[in-house]
C-alpha positions as CSV (number, residue, x, y, z in Angstrom):
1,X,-11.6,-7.4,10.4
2,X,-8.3,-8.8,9.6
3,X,-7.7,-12.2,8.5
4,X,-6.1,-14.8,10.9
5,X,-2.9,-14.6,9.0
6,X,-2.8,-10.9,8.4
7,X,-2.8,-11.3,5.2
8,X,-4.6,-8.6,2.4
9,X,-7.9,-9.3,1.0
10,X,-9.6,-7.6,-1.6
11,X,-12.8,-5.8,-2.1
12,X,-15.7,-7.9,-1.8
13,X,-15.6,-8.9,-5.7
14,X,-12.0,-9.4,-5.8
15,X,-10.5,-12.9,-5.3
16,X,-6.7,-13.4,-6.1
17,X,-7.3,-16.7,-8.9
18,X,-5.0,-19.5,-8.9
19,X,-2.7,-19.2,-12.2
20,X,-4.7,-22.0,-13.7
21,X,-7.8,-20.7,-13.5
22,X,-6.8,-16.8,-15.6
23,X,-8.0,-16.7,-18.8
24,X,-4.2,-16.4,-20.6
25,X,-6.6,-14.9,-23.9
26,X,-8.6,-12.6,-22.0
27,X,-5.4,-11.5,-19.9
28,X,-3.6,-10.8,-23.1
29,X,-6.8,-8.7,-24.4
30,X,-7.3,-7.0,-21.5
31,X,-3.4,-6.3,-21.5
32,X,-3.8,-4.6,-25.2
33,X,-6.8,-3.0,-24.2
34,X,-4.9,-1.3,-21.4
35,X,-2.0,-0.1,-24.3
36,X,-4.4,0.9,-27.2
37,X,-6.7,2.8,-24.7
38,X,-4.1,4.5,-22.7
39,X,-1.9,8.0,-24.7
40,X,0.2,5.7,-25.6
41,X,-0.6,5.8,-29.4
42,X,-0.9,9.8,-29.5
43,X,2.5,9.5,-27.5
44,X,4.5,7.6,-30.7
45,X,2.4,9.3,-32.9
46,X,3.6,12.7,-31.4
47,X,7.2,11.4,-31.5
48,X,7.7,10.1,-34.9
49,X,5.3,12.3,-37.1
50,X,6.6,15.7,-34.9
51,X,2.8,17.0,-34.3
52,X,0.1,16.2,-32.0
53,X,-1.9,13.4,-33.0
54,X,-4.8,14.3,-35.3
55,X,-8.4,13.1,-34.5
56,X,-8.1,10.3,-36.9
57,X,-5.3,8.3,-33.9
58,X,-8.5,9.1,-31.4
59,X,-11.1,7.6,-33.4
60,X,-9.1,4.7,-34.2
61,X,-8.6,4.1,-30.7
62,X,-12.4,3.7,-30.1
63,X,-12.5,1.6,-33.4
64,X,-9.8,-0.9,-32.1
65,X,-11.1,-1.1,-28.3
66,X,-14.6,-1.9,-29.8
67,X,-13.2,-4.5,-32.1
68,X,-11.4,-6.2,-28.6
69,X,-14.8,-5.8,-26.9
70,X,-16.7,-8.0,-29.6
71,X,-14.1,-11.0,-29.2
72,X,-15.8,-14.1,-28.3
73,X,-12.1,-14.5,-26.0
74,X,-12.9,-11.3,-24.0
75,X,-15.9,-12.4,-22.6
76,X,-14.5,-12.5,-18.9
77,X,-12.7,-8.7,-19.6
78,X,-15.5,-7.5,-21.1
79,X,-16.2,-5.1,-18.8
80,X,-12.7,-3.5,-18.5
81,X,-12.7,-2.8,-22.6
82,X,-15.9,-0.9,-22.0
83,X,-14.7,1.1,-18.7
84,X,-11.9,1.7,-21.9
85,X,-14.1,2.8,-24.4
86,X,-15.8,5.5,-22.0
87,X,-12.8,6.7,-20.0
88,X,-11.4,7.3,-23.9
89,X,-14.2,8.8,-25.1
90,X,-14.3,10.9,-22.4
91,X,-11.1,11.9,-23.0
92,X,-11.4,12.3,-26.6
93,X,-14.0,15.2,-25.8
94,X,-11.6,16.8,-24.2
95,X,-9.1,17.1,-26.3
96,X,-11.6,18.3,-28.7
97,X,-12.3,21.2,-26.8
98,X,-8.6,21.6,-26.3
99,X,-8.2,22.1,-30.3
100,X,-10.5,25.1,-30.4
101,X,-9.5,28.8,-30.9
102,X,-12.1,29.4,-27.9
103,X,-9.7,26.9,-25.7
104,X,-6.2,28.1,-27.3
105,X,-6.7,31.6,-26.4
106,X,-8.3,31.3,-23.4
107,X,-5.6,28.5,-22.2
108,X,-2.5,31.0,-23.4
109,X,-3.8,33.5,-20.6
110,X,-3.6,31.0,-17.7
111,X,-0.2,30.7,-15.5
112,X,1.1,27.1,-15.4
113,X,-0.4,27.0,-12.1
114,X,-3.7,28.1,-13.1
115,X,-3.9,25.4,-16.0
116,X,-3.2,22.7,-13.3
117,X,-5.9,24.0,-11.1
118,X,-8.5,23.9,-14.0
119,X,-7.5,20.7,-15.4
120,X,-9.3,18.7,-12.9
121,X,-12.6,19.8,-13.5
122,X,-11.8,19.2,-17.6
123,X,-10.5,15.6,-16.3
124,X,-15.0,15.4,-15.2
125,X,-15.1,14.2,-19.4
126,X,-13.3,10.9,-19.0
127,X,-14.5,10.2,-15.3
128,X,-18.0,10.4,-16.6
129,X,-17.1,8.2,-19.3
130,X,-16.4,5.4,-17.2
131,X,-19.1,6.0,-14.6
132,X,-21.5,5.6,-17.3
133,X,-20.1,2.5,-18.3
134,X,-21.1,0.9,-14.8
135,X,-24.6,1.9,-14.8
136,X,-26.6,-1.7,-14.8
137,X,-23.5,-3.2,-14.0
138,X,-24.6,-4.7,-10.6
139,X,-21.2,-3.6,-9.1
140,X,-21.9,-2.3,-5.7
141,X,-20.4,0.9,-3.8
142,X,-18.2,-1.5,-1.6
143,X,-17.0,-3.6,-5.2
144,X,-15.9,-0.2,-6.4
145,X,-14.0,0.7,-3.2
146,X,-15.8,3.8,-2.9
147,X,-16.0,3.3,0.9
148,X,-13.8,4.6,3.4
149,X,-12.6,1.1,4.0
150,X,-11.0,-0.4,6.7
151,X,-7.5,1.0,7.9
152,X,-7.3,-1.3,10.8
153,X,-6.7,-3.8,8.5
154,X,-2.9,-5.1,7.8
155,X,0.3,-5.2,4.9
156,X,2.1,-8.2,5.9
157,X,5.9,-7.2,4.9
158,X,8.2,-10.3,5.7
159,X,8.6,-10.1,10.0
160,X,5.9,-7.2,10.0
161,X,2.5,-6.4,10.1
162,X,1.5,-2.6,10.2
163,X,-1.9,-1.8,9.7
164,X,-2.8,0.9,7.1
165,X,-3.5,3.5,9.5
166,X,0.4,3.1,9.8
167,X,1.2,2.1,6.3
168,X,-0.8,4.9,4.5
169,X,1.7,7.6,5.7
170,X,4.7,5.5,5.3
171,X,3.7,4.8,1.7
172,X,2.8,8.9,1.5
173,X,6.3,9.1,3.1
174,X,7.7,7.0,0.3
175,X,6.3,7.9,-2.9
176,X,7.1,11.9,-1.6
177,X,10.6,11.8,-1.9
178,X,11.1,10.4,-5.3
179,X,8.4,12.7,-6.8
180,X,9.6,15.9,-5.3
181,X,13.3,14.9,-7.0
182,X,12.2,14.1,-10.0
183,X,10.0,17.0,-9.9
184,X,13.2,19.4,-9.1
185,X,14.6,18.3,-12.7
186,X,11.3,18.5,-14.6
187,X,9.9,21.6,-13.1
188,X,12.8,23.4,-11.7
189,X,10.8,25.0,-8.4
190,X,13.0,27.5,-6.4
191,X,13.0,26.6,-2.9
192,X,12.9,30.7,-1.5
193,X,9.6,31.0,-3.2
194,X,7.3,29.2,-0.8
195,X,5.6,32.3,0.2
196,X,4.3,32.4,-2.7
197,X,2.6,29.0,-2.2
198,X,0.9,30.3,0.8
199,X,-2.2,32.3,-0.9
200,X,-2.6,29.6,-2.7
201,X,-3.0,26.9,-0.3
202,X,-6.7,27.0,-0.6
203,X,-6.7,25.9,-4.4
204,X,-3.7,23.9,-3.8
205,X,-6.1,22.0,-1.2
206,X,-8.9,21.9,-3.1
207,X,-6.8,20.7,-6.6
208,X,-5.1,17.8,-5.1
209,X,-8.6,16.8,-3.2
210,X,-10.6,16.3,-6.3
211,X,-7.7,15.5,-8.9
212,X,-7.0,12.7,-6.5
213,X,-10.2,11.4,-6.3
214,X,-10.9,11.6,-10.0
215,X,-8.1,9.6,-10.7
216,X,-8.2,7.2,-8.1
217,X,-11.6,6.5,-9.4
218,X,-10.7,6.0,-13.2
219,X,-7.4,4.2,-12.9
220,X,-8.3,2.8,-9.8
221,X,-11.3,1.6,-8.6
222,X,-13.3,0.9,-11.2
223,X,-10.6,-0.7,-13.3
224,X,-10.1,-3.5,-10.4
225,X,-13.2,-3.8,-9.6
226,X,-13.8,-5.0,-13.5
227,X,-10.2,-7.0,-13.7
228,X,-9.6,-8.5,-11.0
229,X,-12.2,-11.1,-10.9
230,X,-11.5,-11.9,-14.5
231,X,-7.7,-12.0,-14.3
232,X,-6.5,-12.1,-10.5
233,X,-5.4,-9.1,-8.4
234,X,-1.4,-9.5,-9.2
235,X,-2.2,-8.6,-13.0
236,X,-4.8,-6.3,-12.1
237,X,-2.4,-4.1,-10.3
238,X,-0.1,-4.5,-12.9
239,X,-2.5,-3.2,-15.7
240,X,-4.1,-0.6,-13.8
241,X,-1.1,0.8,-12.6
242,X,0.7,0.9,-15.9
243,X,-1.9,2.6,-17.7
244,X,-1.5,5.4,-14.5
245,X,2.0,5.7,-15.2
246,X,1.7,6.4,-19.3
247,X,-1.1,8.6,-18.5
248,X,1.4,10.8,-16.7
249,X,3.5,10.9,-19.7
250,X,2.9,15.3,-20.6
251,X,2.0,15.5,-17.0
252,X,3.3,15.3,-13.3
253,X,5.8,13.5,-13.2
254,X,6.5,13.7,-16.5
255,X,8.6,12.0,-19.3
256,X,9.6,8.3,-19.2
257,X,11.1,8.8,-15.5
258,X,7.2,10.2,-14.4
259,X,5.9,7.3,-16.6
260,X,8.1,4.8,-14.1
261,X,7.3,6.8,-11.1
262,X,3.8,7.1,-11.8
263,X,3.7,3.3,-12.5
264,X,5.4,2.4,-8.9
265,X,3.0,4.8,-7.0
266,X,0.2,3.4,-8.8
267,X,0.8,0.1,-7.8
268,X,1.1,1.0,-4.5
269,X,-1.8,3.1,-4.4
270,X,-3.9,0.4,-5.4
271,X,-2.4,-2.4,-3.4
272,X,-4.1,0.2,-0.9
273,X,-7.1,0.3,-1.8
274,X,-7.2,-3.7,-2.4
275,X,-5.8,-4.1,1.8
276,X,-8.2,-1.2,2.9
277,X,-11.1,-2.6,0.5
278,X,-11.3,1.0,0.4
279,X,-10.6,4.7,-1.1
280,X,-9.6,6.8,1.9
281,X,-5.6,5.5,2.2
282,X,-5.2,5.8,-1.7
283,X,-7.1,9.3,-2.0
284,X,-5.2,10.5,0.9
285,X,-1.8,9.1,-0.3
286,X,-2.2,10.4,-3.7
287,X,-3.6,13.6,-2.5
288,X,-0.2,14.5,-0.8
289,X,1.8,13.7,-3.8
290,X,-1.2,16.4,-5.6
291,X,-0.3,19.2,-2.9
292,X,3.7,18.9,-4.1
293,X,3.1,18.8,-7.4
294,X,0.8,21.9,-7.3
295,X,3.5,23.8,-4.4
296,X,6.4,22.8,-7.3
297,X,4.7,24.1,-10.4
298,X,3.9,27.7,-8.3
299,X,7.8,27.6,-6.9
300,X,8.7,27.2,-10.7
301,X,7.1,30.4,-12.0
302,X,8.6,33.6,-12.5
């Protein structure tokens, strides 16, 4: 139901905290957490040393975010370093299997859009890395948002009040315009080629349904379920959307302007699932940004 005032609430767990009452320490570690754990590190390291980041920048990464974990000051974060330490552990698997001859040759046969298709089911590693993290955690199905959640429910923006069965296409709307710009400069898709999007449709479909949902999940809603309550939904968002927006660094949209874009949308896709208490609006939202992405890269191939 909606509040009297119309006014978001979050999932069941999450409370917005007066500024008194957030731990400035833990908010600090759970800020460098969010920096160490994300690609940031293989990102400069990839920049300044001209090659991919050996395994040594991976395992230092776990080192680090294990270090923050033990800190007497992280006590109320605690949980969020660990989600960290799976989701990069996870990660780190895969880009073990990505350094093999197996992968390499395999990989070099695949179309662009065939690598995006695949990449989703790779993107399992570091999903399952943060899943296991919550087992015995207590955290229930409706603290995690993963229930449809309540659309009905309403984003107070100065004068109006639209609920999210509104909202979630307006934000869809939103986010869809920027990213199919940016997209037009990064991937270069030529508009007479949407036939050959059609055949495709089916994978396209079936891509952006569970890429969505992966990420939604990692970056999402586990993240805020674990942050929130420790450090208030404003910095929550902040965090979790920022480590969304790095993570699109070598992806879609990519470069710093994806890493910007990707930040934006992520805030807004979790503001979503914080009004909805919910994963249907952000899945859904996020899924339509998927389907472009996945249209672009096949209108971009010759």
């Amino acid at each position: 139901m909606d509040s009297p005032a119309g006014k978001l609430r979050p999932v069941s767990v999450v409370r917005e905290l007066p500024a008194r009452s957030v731990d400035r320490r833990a908010a600090l570690i759970a800020w460098a957490a969010m920096l160490l754990g994300s690609i940031l590190p293989r990102v400069v390291w990839t920049v300044f040393a001209h090659e991919d980041a050996p395994p040594l920048v991976l395992v230092a990464q776990l080192v680090v975010l294990f270090g923050l974990s033990r800190l007497t000051a992280a006590r109320s974060v605690h949980g969020y370093v660990v989600l960290l330490i799976g989701m990069v552990a996870g990660d780190d698997a895969y880009q073990l299997l990505r350094s093999t001859a197996a992968w390499q040759g395999w990989w070099a046969q695949l179309s662009e859009h065939e690598r995006l298709f695949v990449d989703p089911f790779f993107e399992l590693l570091p999903s399952a890395g943060v899943a296991l993290t919550l087992v015995g955690s207590r955290l229930t199905r409706a603290d995690l948002s993963l229930t449809v959640g309540d659309l009905s429910r309403r984003l107070r923006i100065g004068p109006l009040a639209l609920t999210w069965w509104v909202a979630t296409p307006i934000v869809a709307l939103l986010l869809a315009g920027p990213l199919l710009a940016q997209l037009s400069f990064t991937v270069g898709p030529d508009p007479s080629a949407v036939p050959r999007v059609v055949p495709l449709v089916p994978a396209a479909l079936l891509f952006s349904t569970l890429n969505a949902f992966l990420e939604e999940f990692r970056f999402r809603a586990a993240p805020l379920a674990r942050l929130v309550p420790a450090v208030g939904a404003s910095q929550a968002l902040l965090v979790t959307s920022i480590l969304f927006g790095i993570g699109h660094y070598y992806g879609h949209p990519s470069g710093l302007s994806g890493i910007v874009l990707a930040s934006f949308g992520g805030w807004l896709l979790g503001l979503s699932m914080l009004g909805t208490r919910g994963i249907a609006a952000p899945w859904l939202i996020h899924g339509l940004q998927d389907l472009l992405i996945f249209a672009a890269v096949v209108k971009a191939e010759t």
